[in-house]
N, C-alpha and C positions, 0 to 999 in steps of 0.2 A: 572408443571411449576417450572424453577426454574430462578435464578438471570440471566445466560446468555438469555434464552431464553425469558425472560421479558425485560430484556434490547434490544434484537433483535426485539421484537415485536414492543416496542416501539419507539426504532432509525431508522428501515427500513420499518418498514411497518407503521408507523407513527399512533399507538394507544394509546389511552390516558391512564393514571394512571386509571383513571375510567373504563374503556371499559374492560383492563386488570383485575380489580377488581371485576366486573358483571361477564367477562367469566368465570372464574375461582376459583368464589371464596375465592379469597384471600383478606386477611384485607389492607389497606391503607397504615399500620404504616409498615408489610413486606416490600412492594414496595418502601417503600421513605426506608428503610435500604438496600433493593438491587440497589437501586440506590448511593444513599452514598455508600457502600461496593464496588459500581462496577467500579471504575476509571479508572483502566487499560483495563478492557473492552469495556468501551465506547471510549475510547481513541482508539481503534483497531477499533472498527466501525464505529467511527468518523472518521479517515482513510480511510478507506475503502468508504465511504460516499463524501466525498470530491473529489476521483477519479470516482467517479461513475458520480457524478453532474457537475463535469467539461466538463462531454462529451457528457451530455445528449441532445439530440434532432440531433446531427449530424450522420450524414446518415452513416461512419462506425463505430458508435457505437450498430448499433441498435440491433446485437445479444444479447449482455448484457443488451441492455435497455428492451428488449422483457424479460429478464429471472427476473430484477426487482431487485431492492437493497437489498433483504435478500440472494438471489443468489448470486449477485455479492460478498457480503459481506463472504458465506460461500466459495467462489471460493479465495476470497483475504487468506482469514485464513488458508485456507490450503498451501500456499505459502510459502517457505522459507524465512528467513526474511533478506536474503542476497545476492547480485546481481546475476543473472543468470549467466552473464556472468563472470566477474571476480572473485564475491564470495566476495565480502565485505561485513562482517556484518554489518548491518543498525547501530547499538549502534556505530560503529565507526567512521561511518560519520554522525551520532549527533553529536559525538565527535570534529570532525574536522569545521565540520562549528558554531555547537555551541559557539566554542572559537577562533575564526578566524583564524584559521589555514588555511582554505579554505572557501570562499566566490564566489557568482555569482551575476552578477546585478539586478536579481529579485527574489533573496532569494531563489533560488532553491537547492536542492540537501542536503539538512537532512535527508530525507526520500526516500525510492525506490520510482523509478514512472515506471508507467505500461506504457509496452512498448510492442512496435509489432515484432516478430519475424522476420516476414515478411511482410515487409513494403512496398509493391511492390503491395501484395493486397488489402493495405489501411485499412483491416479490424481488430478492437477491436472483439475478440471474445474468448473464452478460451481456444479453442486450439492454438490461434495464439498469445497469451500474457503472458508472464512471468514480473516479476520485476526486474528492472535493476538499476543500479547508474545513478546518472546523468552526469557524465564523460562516462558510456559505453552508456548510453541513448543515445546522443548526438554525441557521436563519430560516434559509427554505423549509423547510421541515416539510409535512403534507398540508400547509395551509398555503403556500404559494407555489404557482406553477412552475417549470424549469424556464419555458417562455420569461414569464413575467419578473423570475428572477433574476434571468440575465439581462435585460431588459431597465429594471427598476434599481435592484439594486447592485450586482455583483461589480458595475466600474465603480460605484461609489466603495464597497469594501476593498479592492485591488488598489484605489488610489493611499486609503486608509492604511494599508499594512503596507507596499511601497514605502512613504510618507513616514512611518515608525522604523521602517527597515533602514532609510534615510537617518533619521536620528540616531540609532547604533552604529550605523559608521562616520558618524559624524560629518554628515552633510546637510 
């Protein structure tokens, strides 16, 4: 056991300091420092967590709901952390909505959000879902193909938020 794997036990499969403590043997005073130490981790799981609960109990979610939020969450982690489609890294659209350079009307679009390749089969599952921006989220929706949106539009949105990400740091 170490800090990830304690923090994974306890954010997805929902185990208590205690339970964690009894399985393994470990003292109390560990656990409350791998928790303090683990910010940036929980912060990814907590992520990962949030996309998971948002879809839970809807009927095309239910491949990942069967596989359960430590799955989901190892499935999230292994992800790029940069739209599929256009290739924006995430830090820069913090960047851009952090500091209103770009805003939505229900706060969206600081973070990737998990998106369907093919939308057409309605289904969340991991072969069918990569992470995308919320500008290619959106755009594609199920009226344009993944083909034809990387294709058509996604260098035109990448050069688009570059270009604004540019203007925030003053270049």
């Amino acid at each position: 056991m170490d800090k990830r794997e304690f923090l994974i036990q306890h954010l997805t499969e929902g185990k208590s300091y205690q339970q964690i403590s009894d399985e393994f043997n470990i003292p109390r005073t560990q656990i409350t420092l791998w928790w303090e130490d683990g910010l940036e981790i929980r912060e990814e799981i907590k992520r990962a967590n949030q996309l998971f609960n948002t879809r839970v109990g809807k009927e095309e979610f239910v491949e990942f709901e069967k596989l359960g939020k430590r799955k989901f969450y190892e499935w999230f982690k292994k992800q790029p952390k940069n739209c599929a489609y256009c290739g924006i890294e995430e830090y820069k659209l913090q960047g851009l909505f952090n500091n209103g350079i770009l805003e939505t009307k229900r706060g969206r679009g600081k973070v990737l959000e998990l998106e369907r390749r093919d939308s057409v089969s309605n289904r969340y599952s991991p072969n069918n879902c990569i992470l995308a921006c919320y500008i290619c989220n959106n755009h594609k929706s199920d009226l344009i193909s993944e083909a034809d949106h990387l294709l058509y539009f996604a260098p035109s949105i990448k050069n688009y938020l570059d270009n604004k990400y540019s203007e925030l740091n003053g270049n």
